[in-house]
C-alpha positions in Angstrom: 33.3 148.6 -72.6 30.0 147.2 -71.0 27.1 147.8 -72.8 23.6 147.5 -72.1 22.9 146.4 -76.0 24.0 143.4 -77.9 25.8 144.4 -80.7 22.7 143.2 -83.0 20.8 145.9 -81.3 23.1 148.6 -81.3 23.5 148.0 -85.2 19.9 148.0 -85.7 19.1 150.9 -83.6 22.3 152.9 -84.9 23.0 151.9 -88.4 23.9 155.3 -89.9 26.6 156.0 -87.4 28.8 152.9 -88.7 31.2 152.3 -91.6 30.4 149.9 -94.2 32.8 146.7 -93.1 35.9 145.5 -95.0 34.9 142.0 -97.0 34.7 138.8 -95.1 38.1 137.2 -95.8 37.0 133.9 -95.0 37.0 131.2 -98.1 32.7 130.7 -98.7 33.0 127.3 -98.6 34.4 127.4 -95.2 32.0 129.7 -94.1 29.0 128.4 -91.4 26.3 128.7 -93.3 23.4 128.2 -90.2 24.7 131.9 -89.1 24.1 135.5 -91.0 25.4 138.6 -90.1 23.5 141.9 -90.5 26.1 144.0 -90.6 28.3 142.3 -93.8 24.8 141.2 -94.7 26.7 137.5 -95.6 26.6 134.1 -94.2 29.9 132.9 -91.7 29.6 134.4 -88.6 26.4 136.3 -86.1 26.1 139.6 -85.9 26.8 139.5 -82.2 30.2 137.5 -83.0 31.3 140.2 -86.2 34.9 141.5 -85.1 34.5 144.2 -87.1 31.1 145.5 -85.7 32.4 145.1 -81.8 35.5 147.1 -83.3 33.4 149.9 -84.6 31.2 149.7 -81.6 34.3 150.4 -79.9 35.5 153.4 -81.8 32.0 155.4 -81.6 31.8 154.4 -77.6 35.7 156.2 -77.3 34.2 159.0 -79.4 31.3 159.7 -77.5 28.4 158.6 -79.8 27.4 155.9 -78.2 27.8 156.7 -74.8 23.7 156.2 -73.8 24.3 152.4 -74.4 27.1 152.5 -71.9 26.4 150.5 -68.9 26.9 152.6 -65.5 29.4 151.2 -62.9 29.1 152.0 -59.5 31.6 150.5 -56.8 32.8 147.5 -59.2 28.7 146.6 -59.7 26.3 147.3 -62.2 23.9 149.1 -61.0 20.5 147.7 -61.0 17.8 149.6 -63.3 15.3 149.6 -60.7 15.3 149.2 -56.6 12.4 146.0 -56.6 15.6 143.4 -56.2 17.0 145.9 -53.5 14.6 145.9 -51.3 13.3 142.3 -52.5 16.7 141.4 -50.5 16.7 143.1 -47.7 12.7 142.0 -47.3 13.5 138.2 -47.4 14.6 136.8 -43.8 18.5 135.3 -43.8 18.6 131.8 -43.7 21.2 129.9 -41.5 21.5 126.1 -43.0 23.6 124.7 -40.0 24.7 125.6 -36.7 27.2 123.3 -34.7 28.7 124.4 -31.9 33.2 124.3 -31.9 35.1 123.1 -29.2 37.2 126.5 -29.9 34.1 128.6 -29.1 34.8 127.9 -25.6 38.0 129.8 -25.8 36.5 133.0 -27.3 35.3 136.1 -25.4 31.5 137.0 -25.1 31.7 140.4 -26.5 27.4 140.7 -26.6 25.0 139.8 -24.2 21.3 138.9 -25.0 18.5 139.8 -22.9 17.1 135.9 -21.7 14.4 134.5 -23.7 11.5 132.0 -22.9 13.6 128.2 -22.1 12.7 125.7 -24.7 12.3 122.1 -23.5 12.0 119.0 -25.2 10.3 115.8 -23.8 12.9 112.9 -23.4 13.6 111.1 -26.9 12.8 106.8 -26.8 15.7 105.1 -27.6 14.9 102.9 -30.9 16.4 99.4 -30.9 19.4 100.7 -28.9 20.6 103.7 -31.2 20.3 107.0 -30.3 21.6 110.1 -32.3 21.6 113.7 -32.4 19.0 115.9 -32.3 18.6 118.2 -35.0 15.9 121.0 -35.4 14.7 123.6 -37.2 13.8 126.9 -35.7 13.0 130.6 -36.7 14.7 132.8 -34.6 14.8 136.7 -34.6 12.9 136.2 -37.5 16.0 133.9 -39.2 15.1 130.7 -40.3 17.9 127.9 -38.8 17.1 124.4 -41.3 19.7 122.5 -38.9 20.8 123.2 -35.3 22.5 120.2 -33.7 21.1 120.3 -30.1 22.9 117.2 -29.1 26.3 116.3 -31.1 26.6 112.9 -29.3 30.4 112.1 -27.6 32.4 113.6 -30.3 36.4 113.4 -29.9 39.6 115.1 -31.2 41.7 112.6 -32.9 45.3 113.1 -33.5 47.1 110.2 -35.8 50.2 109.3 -34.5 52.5 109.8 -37.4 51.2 113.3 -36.9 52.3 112.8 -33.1 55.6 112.1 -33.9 56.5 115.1 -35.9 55.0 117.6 -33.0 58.1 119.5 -31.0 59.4 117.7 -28.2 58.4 120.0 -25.8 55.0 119.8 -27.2 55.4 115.4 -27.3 56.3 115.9 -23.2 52.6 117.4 -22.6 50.8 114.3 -23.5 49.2 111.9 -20.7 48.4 108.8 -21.6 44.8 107.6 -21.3 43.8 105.5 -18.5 40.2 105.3 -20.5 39.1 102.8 -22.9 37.1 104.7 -25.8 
C-alpha cells in the first residue's frame, strides 16, 4: 500500500498502535552493526528495511488505523499535494528539438489549413572552401520554441541494398528502372 510516510515516521508518529516485534533471529555477529532499528531497538537492519514493522504497518492500514498515511490514487497517478507543478506545466512553452521534413509526408492528406503568416527570407549563404550544408535554425513559433529545423536537407536519397532487392516479390523486382544517372 502506498504511503505518504516512511516507515521510520509512521513508527515514530504511531508507536502505541504497534505490537512489540518477535526477536531478531539473526546470529549478532552477523548482524550490520552501522544500521539500528527503532522498532526492535537493536543493531542489524534500518528501521525503514524491518520486515516486521512494514508487516504491522500492513495489518493497521487493512484495519483502518492508518488510513490518513495512505497515499490517494487518482487515474493510476498520485495525486499532487498542491496545483503549483500543474499549472507550472501547462505555463512553460512546449519545446520541439527537431523538425525534418519525411519523404512520406508528401503522401499524407492536409486535414488543417493555417491562415498565411509573414514569408521569412534568408540572404544567400557563401559557400566556404567548396562545402556547403544544411541549414539549420532555431525559431519560436506560436509561442513553441523549435532548437533545430532543417531548412535545407541537402540531396538526400533512398537507398535500397541489393541483397534486400533480391528478396522483394517478383512482381515488385519487374517495377524497377534502371538508372541512367551517375550519383
Amino acid at each position: 500500500t502506498p504511503l505518504t510516510r516512511t516507515p521510520k515516521e509512521i513508527l515514530a508518529a504511531e508507536a502505541n498502535k504497534f505490537q512489540p516485534p518477535p526477536p531478531m533471529v539473526t546470529q549478532v555477529e552477523k548482524r550490520n552493526g552501522n544500521k539500528f532499528c527503532d522498532f526492535h531497538n537493536d543493531k542489524g537492519h534500518s528501521t525503514d528495511e524491518c520486515i516486521q514493522l512494514k508487516k504491522q504497518i500492513e495489518e493497521l492500514v487493512r484495519a483502518g488505523k492508518l488510513s490518513h498515511l495512505i497515499k490517494e490514487i487518482k487515474q493510476g497517478r498520485e495525486q499532487p499535494k498542491t496545483g503549483r507543478k500543474e499549472t507550472a506545466a501547462k505555463d512553460k512553452p512546449t519545446t520541439i528539438y527537431m523538425v525534418r521534413s519525411w519523404q512520406r509526408t508528401v503522401k499524407q492528406k492536409i486535414t488543417q489549413s493555417f491562415e498565411q503568416g509573414k514569408e521569412i527570407t534568408f540572404p544567400p549563404l557563401a559557400n566556404s572552401n567548396g562545402t556547403e550544408g544544411p541549414l539549420v535554425i532555431e525559431a519560436e513559433i506560436g509561442g513553441h520554441t523549435i532548437h533545430r529545423m532543417y531548412i535545407d536537407g541537402g540531396s538526400s536519397m533512398e537507398i535500397l541494398y541489393e541483397h534486400c532487392f533480391n528478396r522483394l516479390r517478383p512482381d515488385i523486382k519487374k517495377q524497377m528502372v534502371p538508372a541512367t544517372t551517375s550519383l
